[in-house]
Backbone as numpy.savetxt, mean C-alpha at the origin, in Angstrom:
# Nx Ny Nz CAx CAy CAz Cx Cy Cz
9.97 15.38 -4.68 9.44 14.27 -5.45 8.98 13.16 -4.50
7.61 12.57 -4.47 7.20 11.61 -3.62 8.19 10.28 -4.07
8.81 9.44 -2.86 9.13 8.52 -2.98 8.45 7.32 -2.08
9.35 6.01 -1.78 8.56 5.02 -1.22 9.26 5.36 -0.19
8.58 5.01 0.57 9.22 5.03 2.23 9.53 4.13 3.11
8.42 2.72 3.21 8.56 1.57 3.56 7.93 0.62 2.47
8.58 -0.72 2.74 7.91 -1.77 1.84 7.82 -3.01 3.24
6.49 -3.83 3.23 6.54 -4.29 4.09 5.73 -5.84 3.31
5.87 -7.29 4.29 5.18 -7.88 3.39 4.83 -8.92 4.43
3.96 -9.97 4.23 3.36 -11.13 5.13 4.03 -12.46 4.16
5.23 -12.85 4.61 5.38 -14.06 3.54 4.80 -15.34 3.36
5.34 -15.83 2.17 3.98 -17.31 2.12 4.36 -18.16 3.71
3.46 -18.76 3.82 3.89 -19.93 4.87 3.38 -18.95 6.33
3.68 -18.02 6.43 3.87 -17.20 8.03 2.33 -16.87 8.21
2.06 -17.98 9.18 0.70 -17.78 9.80 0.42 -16.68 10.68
-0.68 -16.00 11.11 -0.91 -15.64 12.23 -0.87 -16.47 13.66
-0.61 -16.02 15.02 -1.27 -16.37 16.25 -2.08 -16.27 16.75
-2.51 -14.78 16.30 -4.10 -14.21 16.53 -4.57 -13.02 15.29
-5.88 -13.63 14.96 -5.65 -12.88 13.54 -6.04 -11.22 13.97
-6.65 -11.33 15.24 -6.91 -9.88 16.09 -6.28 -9.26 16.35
-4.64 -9.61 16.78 -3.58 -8.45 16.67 -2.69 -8.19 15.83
-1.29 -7.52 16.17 -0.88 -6.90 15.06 -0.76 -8.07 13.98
-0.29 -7.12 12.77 -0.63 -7.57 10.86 1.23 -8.24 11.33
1.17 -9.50 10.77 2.38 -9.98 10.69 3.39 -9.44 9.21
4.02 -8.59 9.39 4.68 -7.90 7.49 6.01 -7.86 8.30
7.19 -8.13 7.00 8.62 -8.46 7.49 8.87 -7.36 7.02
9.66 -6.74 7.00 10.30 -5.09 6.66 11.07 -5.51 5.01
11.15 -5.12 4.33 12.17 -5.16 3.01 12.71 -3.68 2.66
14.13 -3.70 2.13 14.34 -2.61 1.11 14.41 -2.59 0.15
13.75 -3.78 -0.67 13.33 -4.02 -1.75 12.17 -5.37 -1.97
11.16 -5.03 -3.15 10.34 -6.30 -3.50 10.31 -6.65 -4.72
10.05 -7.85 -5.42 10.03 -7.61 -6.61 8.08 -7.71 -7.21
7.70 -6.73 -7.71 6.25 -6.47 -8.14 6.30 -7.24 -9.51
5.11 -8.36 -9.60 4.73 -9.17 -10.26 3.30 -8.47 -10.90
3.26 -8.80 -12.51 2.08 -8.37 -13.12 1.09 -8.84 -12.86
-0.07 -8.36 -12.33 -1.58 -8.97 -11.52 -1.74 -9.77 -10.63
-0.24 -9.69 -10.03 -0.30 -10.52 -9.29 -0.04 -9.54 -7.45
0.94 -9.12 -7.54 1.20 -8.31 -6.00 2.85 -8.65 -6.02
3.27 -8.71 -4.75 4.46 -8.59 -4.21 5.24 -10.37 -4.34
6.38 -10.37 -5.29 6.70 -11.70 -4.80 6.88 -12.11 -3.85
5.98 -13.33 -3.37 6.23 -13.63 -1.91 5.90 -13.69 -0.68
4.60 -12.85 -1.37 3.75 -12.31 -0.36 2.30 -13.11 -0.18
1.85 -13.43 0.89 0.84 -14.05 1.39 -0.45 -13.51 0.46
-0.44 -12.12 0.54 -1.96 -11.47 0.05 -1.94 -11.33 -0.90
-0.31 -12.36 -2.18 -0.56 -11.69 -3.22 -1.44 -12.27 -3.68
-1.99 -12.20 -5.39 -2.56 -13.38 -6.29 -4.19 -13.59 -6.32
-4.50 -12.98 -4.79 -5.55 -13.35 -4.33 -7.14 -12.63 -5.13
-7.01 -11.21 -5.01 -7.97 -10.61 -5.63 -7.20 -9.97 -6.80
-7.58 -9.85 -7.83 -7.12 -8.57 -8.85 -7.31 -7.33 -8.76
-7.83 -6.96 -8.13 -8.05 -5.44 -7.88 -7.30 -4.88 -6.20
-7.21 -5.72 -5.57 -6.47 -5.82 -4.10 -4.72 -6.31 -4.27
-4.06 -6.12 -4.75 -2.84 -6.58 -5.27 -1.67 -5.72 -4.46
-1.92 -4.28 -3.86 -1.00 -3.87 -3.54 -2.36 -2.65 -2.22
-1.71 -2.49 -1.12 -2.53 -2.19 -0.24 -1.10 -0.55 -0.35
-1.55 0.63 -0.33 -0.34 1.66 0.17 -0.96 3.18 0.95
-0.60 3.64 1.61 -0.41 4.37 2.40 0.63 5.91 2.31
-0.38 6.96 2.76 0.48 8.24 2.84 1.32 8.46 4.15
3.08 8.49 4.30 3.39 8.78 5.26 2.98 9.81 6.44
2.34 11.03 5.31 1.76 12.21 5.97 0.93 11.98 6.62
-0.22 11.19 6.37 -1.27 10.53 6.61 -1.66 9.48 7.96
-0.13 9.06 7.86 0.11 8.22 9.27 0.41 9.21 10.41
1.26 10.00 9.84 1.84 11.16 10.96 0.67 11.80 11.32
-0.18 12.21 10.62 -1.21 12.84 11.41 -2.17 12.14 12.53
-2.01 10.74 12.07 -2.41 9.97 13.28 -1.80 9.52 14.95
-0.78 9.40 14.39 0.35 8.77 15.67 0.02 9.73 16.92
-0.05 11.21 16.66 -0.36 11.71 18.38 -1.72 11.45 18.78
-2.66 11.06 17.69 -3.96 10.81 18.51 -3.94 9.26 19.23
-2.78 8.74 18.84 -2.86 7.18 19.64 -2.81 6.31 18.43
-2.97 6.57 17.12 -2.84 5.14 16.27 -1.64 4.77 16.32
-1.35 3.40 16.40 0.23 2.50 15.90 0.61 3.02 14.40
1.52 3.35 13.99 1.96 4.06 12.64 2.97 3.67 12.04
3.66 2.65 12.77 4.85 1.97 12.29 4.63 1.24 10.87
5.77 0.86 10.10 5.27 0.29 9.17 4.50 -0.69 9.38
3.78 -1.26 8.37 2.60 -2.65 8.54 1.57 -2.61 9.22
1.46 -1.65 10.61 0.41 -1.51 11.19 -0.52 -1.20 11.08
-0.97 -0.87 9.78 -2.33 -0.57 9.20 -2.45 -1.26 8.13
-1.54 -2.44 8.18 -1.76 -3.51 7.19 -1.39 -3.61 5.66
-0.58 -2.11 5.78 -0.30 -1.91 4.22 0.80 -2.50 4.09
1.31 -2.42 2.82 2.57 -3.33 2.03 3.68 -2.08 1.47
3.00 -0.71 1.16 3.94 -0.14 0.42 3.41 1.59 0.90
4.47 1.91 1.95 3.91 3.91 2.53 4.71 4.80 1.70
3.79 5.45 1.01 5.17 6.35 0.16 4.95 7.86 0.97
5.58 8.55 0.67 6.34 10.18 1.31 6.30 11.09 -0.24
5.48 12.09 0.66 4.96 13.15 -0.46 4.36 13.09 -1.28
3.29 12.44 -1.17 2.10 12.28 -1.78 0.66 11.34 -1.28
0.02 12.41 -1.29 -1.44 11.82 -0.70 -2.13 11.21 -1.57
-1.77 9.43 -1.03 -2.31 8.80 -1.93 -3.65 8.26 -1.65
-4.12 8.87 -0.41 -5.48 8.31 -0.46 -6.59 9.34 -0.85
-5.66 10.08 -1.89 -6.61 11.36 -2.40 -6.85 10.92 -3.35
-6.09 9.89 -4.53 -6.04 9.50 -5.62 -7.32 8.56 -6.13
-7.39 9.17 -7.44 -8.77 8.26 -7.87 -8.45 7.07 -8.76
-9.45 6.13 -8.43 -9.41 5.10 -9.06 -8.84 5.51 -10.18
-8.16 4.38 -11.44 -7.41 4.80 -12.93 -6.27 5.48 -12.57
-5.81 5.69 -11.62 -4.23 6.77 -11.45 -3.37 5.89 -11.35
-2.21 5.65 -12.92 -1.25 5.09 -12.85 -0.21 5.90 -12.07
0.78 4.98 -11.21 2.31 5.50 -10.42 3.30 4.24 -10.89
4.50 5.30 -11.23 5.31 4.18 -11.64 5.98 4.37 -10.50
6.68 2.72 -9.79 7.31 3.07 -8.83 8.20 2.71 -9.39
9.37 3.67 -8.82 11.08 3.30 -9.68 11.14 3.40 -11.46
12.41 2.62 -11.41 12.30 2.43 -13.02 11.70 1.79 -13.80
11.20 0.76 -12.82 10.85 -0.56 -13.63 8.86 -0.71 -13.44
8.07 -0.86 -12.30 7.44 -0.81 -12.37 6.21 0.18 -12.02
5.03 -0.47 -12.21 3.54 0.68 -12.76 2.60 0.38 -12.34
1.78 0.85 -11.38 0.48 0.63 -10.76 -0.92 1.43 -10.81
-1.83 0.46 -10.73 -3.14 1.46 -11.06 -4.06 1.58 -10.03
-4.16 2.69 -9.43 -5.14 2.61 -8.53 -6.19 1.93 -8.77
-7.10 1.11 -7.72 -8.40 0.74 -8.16 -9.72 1.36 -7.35
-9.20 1.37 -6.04 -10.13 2.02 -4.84 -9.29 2.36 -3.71
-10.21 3.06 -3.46 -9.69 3.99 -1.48 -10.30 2.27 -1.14
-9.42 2.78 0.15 -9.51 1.97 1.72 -10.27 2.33 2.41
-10.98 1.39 3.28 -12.10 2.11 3.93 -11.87 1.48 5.33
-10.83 0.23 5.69 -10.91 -0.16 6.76 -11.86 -1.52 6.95
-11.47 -2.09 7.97 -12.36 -3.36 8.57 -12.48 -3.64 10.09
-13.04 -4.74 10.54 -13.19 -4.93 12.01 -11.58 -5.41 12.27
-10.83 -5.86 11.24 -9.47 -6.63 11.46 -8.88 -5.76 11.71
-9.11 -4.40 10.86 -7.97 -3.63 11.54 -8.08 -2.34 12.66
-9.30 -2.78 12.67 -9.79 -1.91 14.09 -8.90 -2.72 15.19
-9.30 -4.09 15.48 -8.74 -4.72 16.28 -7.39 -4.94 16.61
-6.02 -4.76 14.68 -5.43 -4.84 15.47 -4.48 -3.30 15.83
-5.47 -2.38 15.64 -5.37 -0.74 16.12 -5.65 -0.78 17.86
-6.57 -1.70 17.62 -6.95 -1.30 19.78 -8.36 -0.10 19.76
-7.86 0.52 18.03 -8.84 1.83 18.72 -9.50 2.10 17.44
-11.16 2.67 17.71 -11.75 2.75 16.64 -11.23 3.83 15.07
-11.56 3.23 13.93 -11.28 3.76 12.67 -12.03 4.36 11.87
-13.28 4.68 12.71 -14.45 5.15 12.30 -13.93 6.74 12.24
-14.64 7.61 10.78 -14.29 9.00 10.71 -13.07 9.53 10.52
-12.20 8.41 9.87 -10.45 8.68 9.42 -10.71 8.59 8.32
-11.99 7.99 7.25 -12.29 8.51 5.77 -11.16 7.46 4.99
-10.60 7.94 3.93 -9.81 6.91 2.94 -8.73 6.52 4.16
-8.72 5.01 4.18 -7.20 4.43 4.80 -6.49 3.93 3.43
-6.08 5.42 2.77 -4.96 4.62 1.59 -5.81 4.04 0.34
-4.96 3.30 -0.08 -5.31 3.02 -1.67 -5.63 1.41 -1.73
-5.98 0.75 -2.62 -5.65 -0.43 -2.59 -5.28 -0.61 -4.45
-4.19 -1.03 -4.80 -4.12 -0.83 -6.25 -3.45 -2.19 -7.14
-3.92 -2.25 -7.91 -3.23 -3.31 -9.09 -1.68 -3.28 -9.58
-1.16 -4.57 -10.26 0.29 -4.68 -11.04 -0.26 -4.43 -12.31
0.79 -3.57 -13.25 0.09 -3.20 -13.84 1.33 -3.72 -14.67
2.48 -3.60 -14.52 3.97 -3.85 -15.06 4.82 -3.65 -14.04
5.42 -5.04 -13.75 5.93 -5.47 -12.76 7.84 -5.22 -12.83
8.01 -5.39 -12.10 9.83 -4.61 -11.71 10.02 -4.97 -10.19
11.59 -4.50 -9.89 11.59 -4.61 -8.44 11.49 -3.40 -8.18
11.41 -2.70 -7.11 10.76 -1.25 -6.53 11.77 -1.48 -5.09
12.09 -0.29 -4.31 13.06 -0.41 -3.41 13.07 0.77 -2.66
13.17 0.71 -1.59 12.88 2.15 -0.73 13.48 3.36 -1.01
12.80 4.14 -1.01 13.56 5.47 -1.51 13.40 5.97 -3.10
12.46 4.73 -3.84 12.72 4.86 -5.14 11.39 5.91 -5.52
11.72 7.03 -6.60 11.02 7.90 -6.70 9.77 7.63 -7.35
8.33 7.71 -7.24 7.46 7.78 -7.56 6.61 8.48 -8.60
6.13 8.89 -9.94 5.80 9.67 -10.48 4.35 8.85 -10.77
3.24 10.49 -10.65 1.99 10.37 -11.06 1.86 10.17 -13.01
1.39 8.86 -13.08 1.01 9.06 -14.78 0.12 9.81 -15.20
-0.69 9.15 -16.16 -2.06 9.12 -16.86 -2.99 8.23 -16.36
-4.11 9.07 -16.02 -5.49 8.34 -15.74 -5.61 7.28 -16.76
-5.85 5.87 -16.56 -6.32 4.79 -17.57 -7.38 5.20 -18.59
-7.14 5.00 -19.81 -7.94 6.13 -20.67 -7.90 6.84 -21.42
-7.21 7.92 -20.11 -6.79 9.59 -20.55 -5.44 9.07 -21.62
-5.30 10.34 -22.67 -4.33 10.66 -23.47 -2.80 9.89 -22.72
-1.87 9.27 -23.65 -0.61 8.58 -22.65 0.52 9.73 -23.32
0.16 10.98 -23.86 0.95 12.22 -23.51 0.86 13.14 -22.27
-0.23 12.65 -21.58 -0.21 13.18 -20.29 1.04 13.02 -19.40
């Protein structure tokens, strides 16, 4: 069963030194997920509605780390890496409930920027989806390890 693996976050107030290197995210084993909004607490939440939660396939990282990418949590700027499941396969409308409590909707793949080329060191060109970027959809706290299940496409039948 895919679960979460890391939760990582940029809190309010915590500036950068250089916005060119690494993504400043504090480690958590738990967050609490706010409706349309993102992560309590978090710098990037609030900001866009459709950008609310940035996440990542552990598999996905691993396949990178021997070619030289940084793979640690946060280093590709995400907030939430889950394990056993490729989530940058997922199409827009794909609800995941994380845990018991809350529910997210994909909105779009990741495609990357010059920010996080830079603070990679190394180009990101031809790595295709970096991950998901997805909405609060129904908010809860969520906590590492907590199991993940694929819903219903937004839409589709909610006996799916």
């Amino acid at each position: 069963m895919p679960t979460i693996y890391s939760i990582v976050y940029q809190p309010l107030g915590q500036e950068y030194a250089d916005r060119l290197k690494d993504y400043n995210r504090v480690p958590s084993e738990q967050a609490r997920l706010v409706a349309g909004h993102g992560i309590a607490g978090d710098q990037k939440a609030g900001h866009n509605p459709t950008r609310q939660l940035n996440l990542l396939s552990r598999e996905w990282l691993q396949r990178l780390e021997p070619i030289g990418y940084r793979t640690e949590p946060g280093q590709f700027g995400e907030q939430i890496i889950v394990s056993g499941l490729a989530v940058e396969s997922l199409a827009p409308g794909v609800c995941l409930q994380l845990g018991s409590e809350a529910r997210i909707e994909i909105t779009k793949t990741r495609t990357g920027c010059e920010r996080l080329e830079a603070a990679q060191g190394i180009s990101i060109q031809g790595l295709g989806p970096i991950g998901v970027m997805a909405k609060v959809v129904t908010g809860g706290t969520i906590r590492v390890g907590d199991p993940i299940t694929v819903l219903a496409t937004v839409g589709a039948s909610e006996s799916a």
